[in-house]
C-alpha positions as CSV (number, residue, x, y, z in Angstrom):
1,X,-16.2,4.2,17.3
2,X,-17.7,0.8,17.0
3,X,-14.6,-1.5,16.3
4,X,-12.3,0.0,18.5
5,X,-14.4,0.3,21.5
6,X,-14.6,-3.4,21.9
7,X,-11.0,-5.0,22.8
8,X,-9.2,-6.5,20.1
9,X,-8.8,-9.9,20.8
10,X,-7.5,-12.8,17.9
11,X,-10.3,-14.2,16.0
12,X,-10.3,-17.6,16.4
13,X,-12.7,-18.9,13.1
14,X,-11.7,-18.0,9.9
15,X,-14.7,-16.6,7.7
16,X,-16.9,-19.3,6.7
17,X,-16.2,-20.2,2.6
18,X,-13.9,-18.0,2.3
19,X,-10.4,-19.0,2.3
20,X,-10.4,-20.8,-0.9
21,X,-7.6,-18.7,-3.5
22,X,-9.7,-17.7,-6.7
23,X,-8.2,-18.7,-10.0
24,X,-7.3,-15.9,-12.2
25,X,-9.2,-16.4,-15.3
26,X,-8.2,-15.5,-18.6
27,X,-9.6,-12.5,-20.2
28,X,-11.8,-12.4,-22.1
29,X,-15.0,-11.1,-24.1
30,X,-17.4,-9.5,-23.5
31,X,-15.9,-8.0,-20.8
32,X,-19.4,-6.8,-19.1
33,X,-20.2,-11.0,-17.6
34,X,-19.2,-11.2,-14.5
35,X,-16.6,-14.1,-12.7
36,X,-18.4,-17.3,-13.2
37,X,-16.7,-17.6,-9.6
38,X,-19.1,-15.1,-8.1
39,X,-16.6,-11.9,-8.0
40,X,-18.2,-8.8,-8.7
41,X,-18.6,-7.5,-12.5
42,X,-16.4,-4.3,-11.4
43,X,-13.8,-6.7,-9.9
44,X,-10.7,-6.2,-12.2
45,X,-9.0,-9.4,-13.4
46,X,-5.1,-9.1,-12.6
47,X,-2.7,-9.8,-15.7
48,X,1.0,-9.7,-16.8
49,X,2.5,-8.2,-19.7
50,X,5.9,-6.3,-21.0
51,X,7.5,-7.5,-17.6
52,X,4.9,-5.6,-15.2
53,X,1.4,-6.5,-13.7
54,X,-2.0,-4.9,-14.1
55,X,-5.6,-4.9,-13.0
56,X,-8.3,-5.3,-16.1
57,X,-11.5,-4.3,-15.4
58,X,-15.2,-5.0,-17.8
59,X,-17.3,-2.9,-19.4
60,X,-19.1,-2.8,-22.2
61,X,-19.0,0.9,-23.3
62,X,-17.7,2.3,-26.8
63,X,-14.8,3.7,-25.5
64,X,-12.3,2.0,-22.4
65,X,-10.3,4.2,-20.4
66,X,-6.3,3.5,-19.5
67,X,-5.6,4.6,-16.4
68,X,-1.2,5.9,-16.2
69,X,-0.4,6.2,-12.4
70,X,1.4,8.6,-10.6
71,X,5.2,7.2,-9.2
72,X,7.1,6.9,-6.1
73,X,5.2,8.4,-3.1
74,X,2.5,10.1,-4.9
75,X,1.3,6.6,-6.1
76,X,1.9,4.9,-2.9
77,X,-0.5,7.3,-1.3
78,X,-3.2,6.6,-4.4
79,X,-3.2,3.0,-4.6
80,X,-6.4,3.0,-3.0
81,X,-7.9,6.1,-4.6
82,X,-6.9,4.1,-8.1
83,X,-8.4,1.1,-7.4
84,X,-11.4,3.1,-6.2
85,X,-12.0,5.2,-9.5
86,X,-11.6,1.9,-11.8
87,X,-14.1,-0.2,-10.2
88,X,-16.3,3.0,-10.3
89,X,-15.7,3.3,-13.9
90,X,-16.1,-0.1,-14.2
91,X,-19.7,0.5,-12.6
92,X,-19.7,2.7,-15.0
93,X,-20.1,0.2,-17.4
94,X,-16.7,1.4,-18.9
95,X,-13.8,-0.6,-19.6
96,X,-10.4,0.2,-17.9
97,X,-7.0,-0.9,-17.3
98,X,-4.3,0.3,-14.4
99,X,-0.9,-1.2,-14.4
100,X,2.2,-0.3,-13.2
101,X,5.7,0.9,-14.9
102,X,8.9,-0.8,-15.5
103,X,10.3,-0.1,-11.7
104,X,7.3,0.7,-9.8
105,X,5.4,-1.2,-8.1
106,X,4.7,-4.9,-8.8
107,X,6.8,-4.5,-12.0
108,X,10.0,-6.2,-13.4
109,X,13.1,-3.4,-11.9
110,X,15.3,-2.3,-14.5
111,X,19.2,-2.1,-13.6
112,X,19.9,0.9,-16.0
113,X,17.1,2.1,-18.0
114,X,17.2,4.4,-21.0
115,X,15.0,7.5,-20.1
116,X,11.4,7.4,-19.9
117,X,11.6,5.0,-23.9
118,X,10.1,1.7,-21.0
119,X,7.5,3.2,-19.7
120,X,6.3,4.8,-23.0
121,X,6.9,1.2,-24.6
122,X,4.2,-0.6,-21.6
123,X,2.2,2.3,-22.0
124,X,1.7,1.2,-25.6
125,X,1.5,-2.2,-24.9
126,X,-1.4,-1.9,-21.9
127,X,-3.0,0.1,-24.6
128,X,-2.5,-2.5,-27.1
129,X,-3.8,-5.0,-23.9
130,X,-6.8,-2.9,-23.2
131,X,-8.2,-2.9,-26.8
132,X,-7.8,-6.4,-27.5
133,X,-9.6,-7.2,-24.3
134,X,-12.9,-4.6,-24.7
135,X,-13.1,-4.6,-28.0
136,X,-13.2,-0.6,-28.2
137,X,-10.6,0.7,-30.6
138,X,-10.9,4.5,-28.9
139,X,-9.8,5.1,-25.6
140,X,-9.7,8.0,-23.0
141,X,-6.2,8.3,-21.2
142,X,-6.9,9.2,-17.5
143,X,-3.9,10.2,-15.8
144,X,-2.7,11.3,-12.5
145,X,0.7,13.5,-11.6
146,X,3.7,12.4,-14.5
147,X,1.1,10.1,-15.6
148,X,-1.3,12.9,-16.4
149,X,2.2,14.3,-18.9
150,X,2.2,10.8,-20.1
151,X,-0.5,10.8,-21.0
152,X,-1.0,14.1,-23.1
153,X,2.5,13.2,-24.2
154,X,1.1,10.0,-25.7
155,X,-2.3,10.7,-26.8
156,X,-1.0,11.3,-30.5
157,X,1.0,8.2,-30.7
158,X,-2.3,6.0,-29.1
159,X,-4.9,7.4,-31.6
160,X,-7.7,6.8,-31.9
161,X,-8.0,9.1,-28.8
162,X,-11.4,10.7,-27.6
163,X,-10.0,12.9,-25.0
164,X,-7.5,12.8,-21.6
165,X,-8.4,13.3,-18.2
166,X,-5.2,14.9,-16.3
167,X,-5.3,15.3,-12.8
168,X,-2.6,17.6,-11.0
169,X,0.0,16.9,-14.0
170,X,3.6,17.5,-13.6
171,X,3.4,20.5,-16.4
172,X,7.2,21.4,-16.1
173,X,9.4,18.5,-15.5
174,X,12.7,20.9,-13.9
175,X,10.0,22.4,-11.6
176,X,9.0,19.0,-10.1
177,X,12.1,17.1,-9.9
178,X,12.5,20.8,-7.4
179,X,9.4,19.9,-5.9
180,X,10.2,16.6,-5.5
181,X,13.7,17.6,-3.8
182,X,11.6,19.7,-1.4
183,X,8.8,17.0,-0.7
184,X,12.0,14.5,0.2
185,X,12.9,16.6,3.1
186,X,10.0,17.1,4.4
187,X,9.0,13.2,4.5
188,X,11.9,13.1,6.3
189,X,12.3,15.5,8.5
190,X,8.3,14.2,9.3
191,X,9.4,10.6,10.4
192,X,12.5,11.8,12.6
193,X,15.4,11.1,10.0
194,X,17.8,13.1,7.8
195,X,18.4,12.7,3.6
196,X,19.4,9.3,2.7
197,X,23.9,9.7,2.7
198,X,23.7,6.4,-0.2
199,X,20.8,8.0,-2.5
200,X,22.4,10.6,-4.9
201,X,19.3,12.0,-6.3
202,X,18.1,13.7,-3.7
203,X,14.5,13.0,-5.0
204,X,13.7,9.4,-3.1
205,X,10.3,10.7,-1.1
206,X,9.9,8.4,1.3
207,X,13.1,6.0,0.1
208,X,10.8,5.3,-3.4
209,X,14.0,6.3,-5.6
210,X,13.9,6.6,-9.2
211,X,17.4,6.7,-11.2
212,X,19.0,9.2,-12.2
213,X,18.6,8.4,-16.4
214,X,14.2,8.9,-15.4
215,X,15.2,12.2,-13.2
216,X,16.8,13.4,-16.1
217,X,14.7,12.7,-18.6
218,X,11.8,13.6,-16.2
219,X,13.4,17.4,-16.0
220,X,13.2,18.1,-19.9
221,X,9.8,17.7,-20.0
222,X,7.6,20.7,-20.9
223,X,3.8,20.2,-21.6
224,X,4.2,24.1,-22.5
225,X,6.5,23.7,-24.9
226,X,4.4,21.4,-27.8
227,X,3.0,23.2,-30.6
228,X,0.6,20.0,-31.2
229,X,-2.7,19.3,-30.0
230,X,-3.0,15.8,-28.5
231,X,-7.2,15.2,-28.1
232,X,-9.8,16.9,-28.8
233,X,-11.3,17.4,-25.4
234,X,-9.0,17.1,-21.9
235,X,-10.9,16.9,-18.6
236,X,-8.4,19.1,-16.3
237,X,-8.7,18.3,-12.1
238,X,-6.1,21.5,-11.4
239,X,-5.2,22.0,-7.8
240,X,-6.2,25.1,-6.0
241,X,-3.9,28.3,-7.1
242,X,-1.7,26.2,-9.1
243,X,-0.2,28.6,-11.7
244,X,1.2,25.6,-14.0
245,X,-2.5,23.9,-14.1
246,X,-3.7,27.0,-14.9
247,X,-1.5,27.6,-17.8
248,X,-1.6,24.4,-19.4
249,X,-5.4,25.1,-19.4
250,X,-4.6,28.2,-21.5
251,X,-1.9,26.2,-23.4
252,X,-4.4,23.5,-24.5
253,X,-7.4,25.5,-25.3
254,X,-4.6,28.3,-27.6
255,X,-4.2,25.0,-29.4
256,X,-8.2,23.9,-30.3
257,X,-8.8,21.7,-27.1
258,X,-12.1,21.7,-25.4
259,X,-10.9,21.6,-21.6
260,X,-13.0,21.3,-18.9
261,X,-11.5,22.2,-16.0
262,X,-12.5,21.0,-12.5
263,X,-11.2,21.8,-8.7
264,X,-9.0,18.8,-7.4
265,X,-11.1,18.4,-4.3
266,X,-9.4,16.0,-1.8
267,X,-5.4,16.3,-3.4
268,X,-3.8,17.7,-0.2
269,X,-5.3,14.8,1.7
270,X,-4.4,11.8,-0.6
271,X,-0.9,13.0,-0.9
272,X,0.1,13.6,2.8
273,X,0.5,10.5,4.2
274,X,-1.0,6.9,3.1
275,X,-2.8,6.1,5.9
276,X,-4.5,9.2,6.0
277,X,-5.2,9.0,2.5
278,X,-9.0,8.0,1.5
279,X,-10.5,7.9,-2.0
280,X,-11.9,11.4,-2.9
281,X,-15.4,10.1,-3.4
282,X,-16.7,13.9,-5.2
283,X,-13.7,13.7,-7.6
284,X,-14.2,10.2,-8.8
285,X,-17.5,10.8,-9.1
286,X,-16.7,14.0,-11.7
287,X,-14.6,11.9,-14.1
288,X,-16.5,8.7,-13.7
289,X,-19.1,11.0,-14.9
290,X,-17.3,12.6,-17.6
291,X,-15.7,9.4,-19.0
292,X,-19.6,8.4,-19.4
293,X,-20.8,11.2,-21.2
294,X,-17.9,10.4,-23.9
295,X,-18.6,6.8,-23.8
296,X,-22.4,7.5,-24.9
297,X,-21.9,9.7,-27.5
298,X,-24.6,9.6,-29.8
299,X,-22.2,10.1,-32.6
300,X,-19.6,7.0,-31.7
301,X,-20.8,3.6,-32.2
302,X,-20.4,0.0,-30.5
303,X,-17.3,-1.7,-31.7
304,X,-17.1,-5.3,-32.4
305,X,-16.3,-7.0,-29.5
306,X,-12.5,-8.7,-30.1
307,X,-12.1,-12.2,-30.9
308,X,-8.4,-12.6,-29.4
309,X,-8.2,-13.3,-25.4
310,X,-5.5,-12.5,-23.4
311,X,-3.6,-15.1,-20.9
312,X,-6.0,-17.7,-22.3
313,X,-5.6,-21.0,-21.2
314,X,-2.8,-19.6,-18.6
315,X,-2.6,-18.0,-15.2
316,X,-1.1,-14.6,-15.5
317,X,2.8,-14.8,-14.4
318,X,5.5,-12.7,-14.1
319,X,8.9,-14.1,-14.6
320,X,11.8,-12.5,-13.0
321,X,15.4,-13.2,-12.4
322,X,15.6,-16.2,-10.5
323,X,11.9,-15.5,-9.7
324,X,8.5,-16.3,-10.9
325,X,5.4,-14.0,-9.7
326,X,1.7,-14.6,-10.0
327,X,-1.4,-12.3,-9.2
328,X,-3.6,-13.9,-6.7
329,X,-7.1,-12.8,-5.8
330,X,-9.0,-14.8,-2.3
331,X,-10.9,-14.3,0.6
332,X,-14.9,-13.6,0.3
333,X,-15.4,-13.0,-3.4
334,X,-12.2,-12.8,-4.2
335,X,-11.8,-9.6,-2.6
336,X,-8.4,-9.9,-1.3
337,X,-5.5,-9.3,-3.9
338,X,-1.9,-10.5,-3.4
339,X,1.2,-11.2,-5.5
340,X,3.2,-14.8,-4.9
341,X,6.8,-14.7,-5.2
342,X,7.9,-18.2,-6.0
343,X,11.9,-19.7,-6.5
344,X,12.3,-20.2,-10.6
345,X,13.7,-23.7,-8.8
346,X,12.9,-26.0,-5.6
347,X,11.1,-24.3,-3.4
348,X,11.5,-25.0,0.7
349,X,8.5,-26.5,2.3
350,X,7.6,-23.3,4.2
351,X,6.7,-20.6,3.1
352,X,6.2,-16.3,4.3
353,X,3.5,-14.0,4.4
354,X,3.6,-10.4,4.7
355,X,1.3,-8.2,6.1
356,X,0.9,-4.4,5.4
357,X,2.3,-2.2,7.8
358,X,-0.3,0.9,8.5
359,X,-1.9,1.7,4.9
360,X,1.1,0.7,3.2
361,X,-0.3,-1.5,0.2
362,X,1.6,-4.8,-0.6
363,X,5.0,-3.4,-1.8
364,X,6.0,-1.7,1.3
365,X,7.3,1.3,2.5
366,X,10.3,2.6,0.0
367,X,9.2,-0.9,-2.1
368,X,11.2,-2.7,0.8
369,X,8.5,-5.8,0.5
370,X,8.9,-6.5,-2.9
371,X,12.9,-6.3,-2.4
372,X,12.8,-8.9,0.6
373,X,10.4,-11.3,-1.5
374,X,12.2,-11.5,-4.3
375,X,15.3,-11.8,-1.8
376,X,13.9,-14.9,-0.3
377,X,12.7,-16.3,-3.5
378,X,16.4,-16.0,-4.5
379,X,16.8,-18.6,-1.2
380,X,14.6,-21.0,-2.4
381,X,11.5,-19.4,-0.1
382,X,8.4,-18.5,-1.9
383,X,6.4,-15.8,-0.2
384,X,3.1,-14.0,-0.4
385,X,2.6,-10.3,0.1
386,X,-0.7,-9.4,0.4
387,X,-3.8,-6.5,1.1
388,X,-5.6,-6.5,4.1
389,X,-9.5,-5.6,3.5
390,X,-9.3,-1.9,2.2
391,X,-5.8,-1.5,2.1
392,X,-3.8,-0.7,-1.9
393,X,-5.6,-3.5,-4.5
394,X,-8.0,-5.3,-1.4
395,X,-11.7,-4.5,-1.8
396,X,-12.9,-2.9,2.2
397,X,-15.2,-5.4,3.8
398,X,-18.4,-3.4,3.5
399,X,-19.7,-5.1,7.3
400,X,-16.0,-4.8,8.7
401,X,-14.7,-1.7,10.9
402,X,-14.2,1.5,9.3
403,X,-10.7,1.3,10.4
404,X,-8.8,-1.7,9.5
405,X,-6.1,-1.4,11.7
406,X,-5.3,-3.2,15.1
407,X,-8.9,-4.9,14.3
408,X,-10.1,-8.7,14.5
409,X,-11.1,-8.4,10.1
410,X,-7.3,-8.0,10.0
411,X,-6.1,-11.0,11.9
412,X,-8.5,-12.8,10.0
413,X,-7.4,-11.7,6.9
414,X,-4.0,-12.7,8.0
415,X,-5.3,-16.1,8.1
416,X,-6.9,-16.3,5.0
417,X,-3.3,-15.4,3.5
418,X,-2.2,-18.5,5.5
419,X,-4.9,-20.5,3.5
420,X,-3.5,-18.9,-0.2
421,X,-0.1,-21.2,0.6
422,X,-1.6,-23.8,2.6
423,X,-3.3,-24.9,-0.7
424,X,-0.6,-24.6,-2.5
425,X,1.1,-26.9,-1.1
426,X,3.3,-24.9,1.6
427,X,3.4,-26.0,5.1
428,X,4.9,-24.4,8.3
429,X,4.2,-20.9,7.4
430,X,6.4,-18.3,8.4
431,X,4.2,-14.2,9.1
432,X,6.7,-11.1,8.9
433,X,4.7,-7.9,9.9
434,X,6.1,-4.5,11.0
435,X,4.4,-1.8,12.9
436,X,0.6,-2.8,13.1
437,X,0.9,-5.6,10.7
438,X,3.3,-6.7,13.6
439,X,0.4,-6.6,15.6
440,X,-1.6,-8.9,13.2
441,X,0.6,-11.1,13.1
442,X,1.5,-11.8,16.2
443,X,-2.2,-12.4,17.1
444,X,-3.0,-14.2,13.5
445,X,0.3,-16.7,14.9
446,X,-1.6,-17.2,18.5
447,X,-5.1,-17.8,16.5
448,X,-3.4,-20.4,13.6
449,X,-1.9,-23.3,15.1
450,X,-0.1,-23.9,11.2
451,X,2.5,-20.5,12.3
452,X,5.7,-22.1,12.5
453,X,7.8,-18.7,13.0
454,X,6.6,-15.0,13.6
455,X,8.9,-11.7,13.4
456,X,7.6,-8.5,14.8
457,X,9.2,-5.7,13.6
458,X,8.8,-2.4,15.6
459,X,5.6,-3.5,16.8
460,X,4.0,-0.7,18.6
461,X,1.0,-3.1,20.0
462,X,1.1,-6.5,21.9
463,X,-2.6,-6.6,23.5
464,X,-4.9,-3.5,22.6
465,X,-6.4,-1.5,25.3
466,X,-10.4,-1.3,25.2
467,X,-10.0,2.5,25.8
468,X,-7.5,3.4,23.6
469,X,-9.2,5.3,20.1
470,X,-6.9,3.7,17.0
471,X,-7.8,6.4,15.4
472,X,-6.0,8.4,17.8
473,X,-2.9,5.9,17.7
474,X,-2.8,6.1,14.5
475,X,-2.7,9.8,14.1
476,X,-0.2,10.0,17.2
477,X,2.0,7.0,16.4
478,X,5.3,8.4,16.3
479,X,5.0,10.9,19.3
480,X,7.0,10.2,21.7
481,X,5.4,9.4,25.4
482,X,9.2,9.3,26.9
483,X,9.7,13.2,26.0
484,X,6.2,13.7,27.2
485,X,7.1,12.5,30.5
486,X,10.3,14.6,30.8
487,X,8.2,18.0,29.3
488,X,5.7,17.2,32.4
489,X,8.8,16.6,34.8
490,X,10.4,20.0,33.6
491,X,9.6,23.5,35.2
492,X,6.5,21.7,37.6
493,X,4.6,20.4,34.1
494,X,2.9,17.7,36.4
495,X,1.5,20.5,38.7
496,X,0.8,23.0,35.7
497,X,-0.9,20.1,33.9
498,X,-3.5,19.1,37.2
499,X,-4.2,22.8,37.9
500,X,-5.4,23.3,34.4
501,X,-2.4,26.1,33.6
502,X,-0.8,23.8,30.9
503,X,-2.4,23.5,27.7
504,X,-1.4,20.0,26.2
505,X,-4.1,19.5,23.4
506,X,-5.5,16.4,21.5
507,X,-1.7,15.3,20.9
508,X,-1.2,15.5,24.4
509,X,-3.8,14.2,26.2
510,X,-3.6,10.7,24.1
511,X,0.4,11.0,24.8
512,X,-1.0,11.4,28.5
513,X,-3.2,8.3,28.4
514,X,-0.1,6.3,27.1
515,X,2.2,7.5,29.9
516,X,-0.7,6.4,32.5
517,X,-0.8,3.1,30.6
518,X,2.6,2.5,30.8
519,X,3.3,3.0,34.2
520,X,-0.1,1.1,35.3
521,X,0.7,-2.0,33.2
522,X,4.6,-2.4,35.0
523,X,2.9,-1.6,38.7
524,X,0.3,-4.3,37.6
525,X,2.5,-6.9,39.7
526,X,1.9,-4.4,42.8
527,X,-1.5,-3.0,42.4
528,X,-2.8,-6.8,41.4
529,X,-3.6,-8.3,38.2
530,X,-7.9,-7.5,38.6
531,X,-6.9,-3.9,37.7
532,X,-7.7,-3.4,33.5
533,X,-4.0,-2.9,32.9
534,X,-3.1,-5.9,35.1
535,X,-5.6,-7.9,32.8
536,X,-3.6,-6.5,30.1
537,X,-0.2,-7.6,31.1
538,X,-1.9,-10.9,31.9
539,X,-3.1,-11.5,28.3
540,X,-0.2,-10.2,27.0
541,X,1.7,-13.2,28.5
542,X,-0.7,-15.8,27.9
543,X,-0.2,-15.1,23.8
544,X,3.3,-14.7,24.0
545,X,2.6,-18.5,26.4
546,X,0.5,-20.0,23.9
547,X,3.6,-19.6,20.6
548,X,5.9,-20.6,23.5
549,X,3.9,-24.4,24.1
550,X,3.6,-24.2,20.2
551,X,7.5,-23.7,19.7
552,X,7.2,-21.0,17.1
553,X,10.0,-19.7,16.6
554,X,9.5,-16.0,17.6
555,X,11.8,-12.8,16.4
556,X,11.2,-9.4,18.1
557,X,13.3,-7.1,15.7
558,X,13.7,-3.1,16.6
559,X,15.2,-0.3,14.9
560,X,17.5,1.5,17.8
561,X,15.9,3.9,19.6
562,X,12.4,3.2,18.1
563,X,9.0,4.1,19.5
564,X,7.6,0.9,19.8
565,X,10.3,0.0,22.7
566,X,8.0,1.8,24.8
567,X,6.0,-1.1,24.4
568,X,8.4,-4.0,24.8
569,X,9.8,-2.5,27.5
570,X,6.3,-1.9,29.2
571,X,5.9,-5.6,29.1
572,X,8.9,-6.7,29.7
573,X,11.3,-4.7,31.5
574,X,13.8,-1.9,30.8
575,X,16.4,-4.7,29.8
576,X,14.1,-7.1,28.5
577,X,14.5,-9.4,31.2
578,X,10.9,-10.1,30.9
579,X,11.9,-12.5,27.5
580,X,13.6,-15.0,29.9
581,X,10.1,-16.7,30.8
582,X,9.6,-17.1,27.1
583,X,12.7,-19.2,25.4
584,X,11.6,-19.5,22.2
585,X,11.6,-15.4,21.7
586,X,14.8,-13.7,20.5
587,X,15.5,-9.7,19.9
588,X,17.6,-7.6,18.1
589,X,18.2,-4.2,17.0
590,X,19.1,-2.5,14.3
591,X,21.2,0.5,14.1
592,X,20.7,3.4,12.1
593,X,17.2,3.3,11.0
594,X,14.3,5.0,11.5
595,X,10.7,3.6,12.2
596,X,10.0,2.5,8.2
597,X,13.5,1.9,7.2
598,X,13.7,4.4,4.6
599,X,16.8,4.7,3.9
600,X,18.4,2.1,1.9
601,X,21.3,1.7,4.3
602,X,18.5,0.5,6.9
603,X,16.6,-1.1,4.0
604,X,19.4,-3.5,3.5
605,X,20.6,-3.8,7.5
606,X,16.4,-5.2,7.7
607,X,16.7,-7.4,4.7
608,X,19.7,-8.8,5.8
609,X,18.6,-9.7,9.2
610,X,15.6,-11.3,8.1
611,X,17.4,-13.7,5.7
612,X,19.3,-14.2,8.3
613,X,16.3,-14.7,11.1
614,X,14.0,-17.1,8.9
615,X,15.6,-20.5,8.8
616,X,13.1,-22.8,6.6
């Protein structure tokens, strides 16, 4: 399992040449040179525009492709997959651009919006972006989910258009605000939690909520119902006996469109879970290849490479209320991708970083990241929420692990974050992580002697066992090793389980291997401390000994009754008494929440009580 057979220790050097924050050029033409900073050619440049970000990416074909993203939970599960199939078409040698709507994402949030007239109104004006920047005046619309309806909804209104690729479109808007009704209970009935009582929808998957003017214009949309025909060719990835795929196939080709249509290999996957999710390689390989054939077309010629460049002469910003945001790219090559969130005033002297939690790109589970930053921005604190190495907009460090998580590349990644601000002109920095970007904090904050204050929230690892598979932790995370114990206590489970009569399975047998780690690590001070769990407990207290000679300020923060208490209390005690060696360390709770803070009741109880934790 190469990375996660070796324990996970801190690194202690940063990545030689590395660290230095690469300046986000203006764009510019031809689009096909690469950075003259040494980032790949398929690298995309980040911009701003019509109060959202977006990644621009060169080529130098006749035709560029605009990429419209799925929302909410589909899209937090794709963020990888998207970045994936634009640096691919990239590659390619095909201009493309991938942004993100009004309220989504890195974009501007609108208090009461009118429908679905903002997004149409960016869509338009990242088309507008797209061609100014590659010089091609026709462009192929490549859509996912309602961006796959936006797109075919648009394609008239953006001519010149040489075809759409959809992939798994919403084709009847009632159907999928149903679907989406469905998909919300089952997220949460998943993570251990009932429908949100303050969200009236009933639609927020995974606490991403959109309002109720977008639901309802969302549920009069009827791809079946236009008489018009919106491209002359549509590249179609339907899912697998999908009846509404299948009759907008009918529905397009009825009205003269050439529609190729393709198996959606890899869709179950990518929209289960984001962790889980990895970039359908086969797929993106279809439509990369596709897109190319239309881009060569003997019959379509070269078009004059624009004059006019974007940004020039300026970094791209985003300006907010009381709030100014800027697109950051660093680390090796530029590979790392991150959004600063600076005061529109003074700014304190220290400053935050966040770090994902599981897969989660950089706006956090239910967009909670993006809420707190521009929170503490609104304090005077500037903050920098960030990718680790493949993770949402962060290119995968081709010689790192295969799994990211609870390794040594992350930690280190951590501290090339720390770097961004250090140069900057922050000092004193502050790391926020929850779950396993707990985990890399806490170990970034015992490697970097700049952490001034670290908060863990529901951190689920202190020191990682040499034996324990992430993969397996990962898969497992929420299960809970208490209700194992009482299942084996109940009707002679114990004796069942060592005769061989009880069946436990994969799930099992790692919640097994926890239990066993559990009660070895708080028997360490009996059995001796040469024992591998005693070594554990022993390096477990010389980190947590190392922040408490440094001072920093440390904040252990837990949502009541969560998982990762098995761990704190594992180390230190059933009451915590353990924390009395260490007095720099504080802990709270946090009622009413589940493991991700969904809801946005427990979204605001977190948010309140770290603006109430971090003292600058």
């Amino acid at each position: 399992m190469g990375a996660a057979a070796a324990e996970r220790t801190p690194v202690m050097a940063r990545r030689q040449d590395a660290a230095s924050e690469l300046p986000i050029a203006p764009v510019s033409s031809p689009m096909a040179a690469p950075s003259s900073q040494g980032t790949p050619a398929s690298q995309g440049t980040p911009v701003a525009f019509s109060g959202t970000m977006g990644m621009l990416y060169p080529g130098a074909a006749s035709v560029a492709v605009l990429m419209l993203a799925p929302v909410g939970y589909e899209e937090l599960c794709l963020r990888s997959t998207w970045r994936t199939l634009a640096e691919a078409l990239s590659l390619a040698g095909i201009a493309c651009l991938r942004f993100d709507y009004p309220g989504v994402g890195d974009a501007l949030d609108v208090v009461d919006p009118s429908g679905l007239d903002d997004w149409d109104e960016t869509v338009c004006a990242a088309a507008g972006l797209l061609r100014q920047a590659s010089g091609c005046s026709r462009l192929i619309l490549l859509g996912q989910g309602l961006g796959g309806t936006l797109a075919l909804r648009l394609a008239g209104a953006l001519a010149p258009v040489s075809g759409c690729v959809v992939m798994a479109p919403v084709v009847n808007g009632k159907r999928y605000l149903r679907e989406l009704s469905v998909w919300t209970r089952i997220v949460a009935d998943r993570i251990g939690i009932g429908m949100d009582p303050d969200d009236d929808t009933g639609c927020a998957v995974a606490g991403l909520r959109l309002p109720p003017s977008r639901l309802a214009a969302i549920g009069r949309l009827n791809l079946l119902d236009t008489d018009s025909r919106p491209c002359d060719e549509v590249l179609l990835l339907s899912r697998s006996g999908h009846a509404g795929d299948a009759a907008l196939a009918t529905h397009l080709a009825a009205r003269g469109t050439a529609v190729t249509a393709l198996p959606y290999q890899g869709y179950e996957m990518l929209t289960t879970d984001p962790t889980g999710a990895r970039p359908p390689l086969p797929t993106i390989a279809a439509i990369v290849a596709w897109v190319a054939q239309r881009a060569c077309a003997p019959e379509q010629t070269v078009h004059a490479l624009a004059t006019a460049k974007p940004n020039e002469g300026r970094v791209a910003k985003l300006f907010g209320p009381g709030f100014i945001e800027s697109p950051v790219r660093f680390g090796p090559n530029g590979s790392l991708f991150g959004v600063v969130c600076e005061p529109e005033g003074r700014s304190s002297r220290s400053s935050i970083v966040f770090v994902n939690a599981g897969r989660d790109y950089h706006i956090g589970w239910a967009r909670v990241t993006v809420a707190q930053a521009r929170a503490f921005a609104a304090r005077g604190i500037a903050s920098l929420r960030f990718d680790t190495s493949g993770i949402g907009d962060s290119l995968p460090d081709e010689n790192g692990p295969e799994e990211v998580l609870y390794s040594e590349e992350q930690v280190a990644d951590v501290r090339l974050a720390l770097d961004v601000m250090d140069t900057r002109g922050y000092q004193d920095p502050i790391l926020i992580g929850r779950c396993s970007g707990a985990y890399a904090a806490f170990n970034a904050a015992v490697a970097d002697r700049r952490v001034r204050q670290l908060v863990m929230v529901n951190n689920e690892r202190f020191v990682w066992d040499p034996d324990e598979s992430v993969e397996d932790a990962i898969r497992y995370a929420h299960r809970s090793v208490g209700d194992f114990g009482a299942t084996l206590k109940r009707n002679g489970g114990l004796r069942r389980l060592l005769t061989g009569q009880l069946r436990i399975g994969p799930a099992g047998r790692y919640l097994l291997f926890r239990l066993l780690k559990q009660v070895s690590i708080r028997l360490a001070p009996v059995l001796g401390r040469l024992t591998k769990h005693g070594r554990l407990r022993r390096e477990c207290q010389q980190r947590f000994g190392v922040l408490a000679a440094r001072q920093v300020d440390v904040a252990l923060i837990y949502a009541e009754g969560d998982v990762g208490m098995a761990e704190f209390n594992t180390y230190f005690g059933k009451t915590g008494e353990g924390l009395s060696a260490y007095r720099n360390v504080s802990f709270a709770t946090i009622p009413d929440a589940d493991h991700n803070f969904t809801h946005l009741g427990a979204a605001l109880r977190l948010r309140a009580k770290l603006l109430e934790t971090v003292k600058p």
